[in-house]
N, C-alpha and C positions, 0 to 999 in steps of 0.2 A: 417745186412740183406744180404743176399743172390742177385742173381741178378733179378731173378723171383719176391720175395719181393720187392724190391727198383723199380722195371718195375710197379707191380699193383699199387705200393704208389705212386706211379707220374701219372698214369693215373689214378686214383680216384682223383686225386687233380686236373685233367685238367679235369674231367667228361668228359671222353673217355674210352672204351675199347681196348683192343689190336687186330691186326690182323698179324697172325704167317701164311707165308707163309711155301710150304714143299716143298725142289725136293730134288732128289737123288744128292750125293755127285759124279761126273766123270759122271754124263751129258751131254753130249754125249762122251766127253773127259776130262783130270782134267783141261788144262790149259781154256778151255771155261767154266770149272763148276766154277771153282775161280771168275772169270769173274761175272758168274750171278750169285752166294751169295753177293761177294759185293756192284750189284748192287739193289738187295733184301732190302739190308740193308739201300744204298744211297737213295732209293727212298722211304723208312719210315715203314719200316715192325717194329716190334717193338719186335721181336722173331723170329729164326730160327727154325725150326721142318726137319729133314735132314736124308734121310735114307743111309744105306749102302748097294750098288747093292748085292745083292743074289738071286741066283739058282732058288729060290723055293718060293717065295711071297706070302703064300698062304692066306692070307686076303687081297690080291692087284685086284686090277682091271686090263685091258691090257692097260690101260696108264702107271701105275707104272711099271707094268713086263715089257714093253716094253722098258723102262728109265733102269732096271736094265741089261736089255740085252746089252742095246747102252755102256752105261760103261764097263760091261764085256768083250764084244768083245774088247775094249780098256786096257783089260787086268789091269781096276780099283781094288787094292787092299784094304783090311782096313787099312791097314797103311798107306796107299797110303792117304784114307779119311782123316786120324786122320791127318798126315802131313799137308795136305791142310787146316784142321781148325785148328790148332797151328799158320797159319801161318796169318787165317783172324781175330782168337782173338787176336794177336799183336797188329794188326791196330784198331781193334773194341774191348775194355776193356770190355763196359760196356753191350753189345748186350745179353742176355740169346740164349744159343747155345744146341737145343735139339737134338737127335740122337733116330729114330725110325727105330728096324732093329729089325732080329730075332734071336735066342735062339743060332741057330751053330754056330753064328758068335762069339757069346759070350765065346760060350762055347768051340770051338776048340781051344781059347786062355789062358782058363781056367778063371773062373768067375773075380776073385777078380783082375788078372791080367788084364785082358782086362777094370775093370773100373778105375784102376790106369791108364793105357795108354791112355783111355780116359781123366781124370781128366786135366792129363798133357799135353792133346791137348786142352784144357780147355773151356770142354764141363762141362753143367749147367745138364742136365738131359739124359738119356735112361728109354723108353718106349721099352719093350720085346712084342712084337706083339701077340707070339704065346706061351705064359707063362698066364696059368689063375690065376687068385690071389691066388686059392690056393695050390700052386707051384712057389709062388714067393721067397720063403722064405730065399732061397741063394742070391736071387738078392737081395732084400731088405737090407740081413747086409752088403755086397760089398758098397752096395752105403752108407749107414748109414759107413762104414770105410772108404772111402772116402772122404764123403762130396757130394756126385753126389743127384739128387734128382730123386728118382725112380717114372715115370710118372703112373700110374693106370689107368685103362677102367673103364669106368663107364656107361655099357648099356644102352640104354632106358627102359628096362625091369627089371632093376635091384631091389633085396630082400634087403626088411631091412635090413636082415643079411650082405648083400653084402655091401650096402650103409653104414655101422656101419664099417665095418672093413678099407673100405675103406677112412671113417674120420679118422680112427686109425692109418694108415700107408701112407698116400699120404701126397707127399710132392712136391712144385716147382709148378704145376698144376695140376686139374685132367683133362682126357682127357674122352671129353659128346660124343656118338655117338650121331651122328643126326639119324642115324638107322642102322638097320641090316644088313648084309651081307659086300660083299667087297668095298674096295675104288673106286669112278670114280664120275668124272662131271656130267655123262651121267645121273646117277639118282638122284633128287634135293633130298635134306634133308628134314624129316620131321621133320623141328625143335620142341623139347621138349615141355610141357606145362611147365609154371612158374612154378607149384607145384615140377615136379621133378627137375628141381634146386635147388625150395626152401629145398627138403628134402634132396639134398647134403647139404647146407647148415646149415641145421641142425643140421647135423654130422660133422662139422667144418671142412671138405674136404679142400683141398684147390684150389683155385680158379677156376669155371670149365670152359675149354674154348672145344666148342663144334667145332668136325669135323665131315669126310666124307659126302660127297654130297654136301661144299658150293663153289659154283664159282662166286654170282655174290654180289655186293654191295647191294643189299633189303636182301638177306640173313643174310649175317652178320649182318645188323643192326635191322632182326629180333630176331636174336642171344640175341646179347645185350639190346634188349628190353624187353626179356623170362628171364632174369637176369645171362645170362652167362658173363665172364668176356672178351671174346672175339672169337675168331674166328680162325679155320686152314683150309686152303685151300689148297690141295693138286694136286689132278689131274687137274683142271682149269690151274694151274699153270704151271704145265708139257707139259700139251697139247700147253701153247705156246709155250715151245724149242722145242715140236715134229715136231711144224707147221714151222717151221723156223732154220733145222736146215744148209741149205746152204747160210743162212743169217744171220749173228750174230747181226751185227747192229739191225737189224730191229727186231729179236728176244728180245735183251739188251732193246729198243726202250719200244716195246708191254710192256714185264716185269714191267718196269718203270709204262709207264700210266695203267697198270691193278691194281700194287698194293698203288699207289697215288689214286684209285677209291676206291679198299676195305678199306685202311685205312681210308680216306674221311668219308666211312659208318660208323664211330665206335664214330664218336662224336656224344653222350648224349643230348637230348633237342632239 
């Protein structure tokens, strides 16, 4: 099993769901972004979701663009990224390590190349933001030669036809919008009815864990109640290194007890 795999078979065995925190990779800078994934990890996230600063975000909110600018002005590379998770899947074997970024970043390095480089910064999954499924078709065989798990969108609005393709080819997780438009805390999620889980489901997708708009622990464990398998929270997450960023302590702190809260939410019964 994979590490996605062996992550859901130990939490169906402890009836819990996961909770996948997300920030950008060089956050405000790399040696503070090292900092707060490992401590993401220390404090019980159960999955990384991790983007690469770029230019141009354009499914981001200005929480995210604003995290991609603070790295840039820092002059954050991808290799720069990839180096920094080589360096915390060392110490953390078993952690599932996703990468959410977009298409140039992919493609300036040339597809198949840039997911070998990832692999071997040993990353579990890339989600293409601004790739529609059907236009995924180069990225899908990279990862299938690799071994990387190619994450898929699975709208709230999505067509059988959509829904059928996407049991066909998702792999590692699917990723649920909790609804439409760009990322940010600012708008809560309208979490899914059961039915459209249950018709991912269906289609043998695999496991869906629903983002955009959750920041607070009743979300999540609305989540996992609607029968997703867990939860990403992205801007909630960001907005605390924004709020904190001439205090690391006490940013490192916050981090800690926010995601010791969402985790908390994800126990079952």
């Amino acid at each position: 099993m994979d590490r996605y795999q062996t992550l859901f078979a130990r939490l169906d065995d402890s009836n819990e769901g996961a909770f996948v925190p997300f920030v950008m990779i060089g956050d405000p800078d790399l040696e503070t972004s090292e900092a707060i994934i490992r401590r993401l990890i220390e404090s019980g996230a159960d999955a990384l979701e991790l983007g690469i600063p770029y230019s141009d975000p354009i499914a981001d909110g200005p929480t995210i663009q604003a995290a991609s600018i603070r790295a840039l002005s820092n002059k954050v590379t991808p290799d720069a990224c990839l180096q920094l998770l080589k360096r915390i899947r060392a110490d953390y074997p078993d952690v599932p390590v996703g990468l959410l970024l977009y298409s140039n970043l992919v493609m300036v390095k040339g597809i198949d190349a840039f997911y070998v480089q990832a692999k071997d910064a040993g990353v579990d999954s890339i989600l293409v933001a601004d790739i529609p499924l059907r236009e995924a078709k180069p990225f899908l065989s990279a990862a299938t030669q690799t071994g990387i798990n190619q994450i898929l969108i699975a709208p709230p609005n999505a067509t059988e036809e959509i829904l059928a393709q996407i049991g066909e080819h998702s792999s590692g997780y699917t990723y649920l919008l909790g609804r439409a438009g760009v990322t940010g805390a600012e708008t809560a999620a309208d979490i899914p009815a059961a039915d459209l889980i249950e018709r991912l489901q269906q289609v043998q997708c695999a496991p869906p864990l629903l983002g955009f708009g959750i920041s607070t622990p009743q979300q999540v464990k609305t989540a996992i109640e609607a029968g997703a398998a867990g939860a990403i929270s992205g801007s909630a997450t960001v907005n605390i290194i924004a709020a904190n960023l001439d205090d690391k302590e006490t940013m490192l702190k916050q981090l800690d007890e926010f995601v010791r809260a969402m985790k908390a939410a994800t126990q079952k019964g």
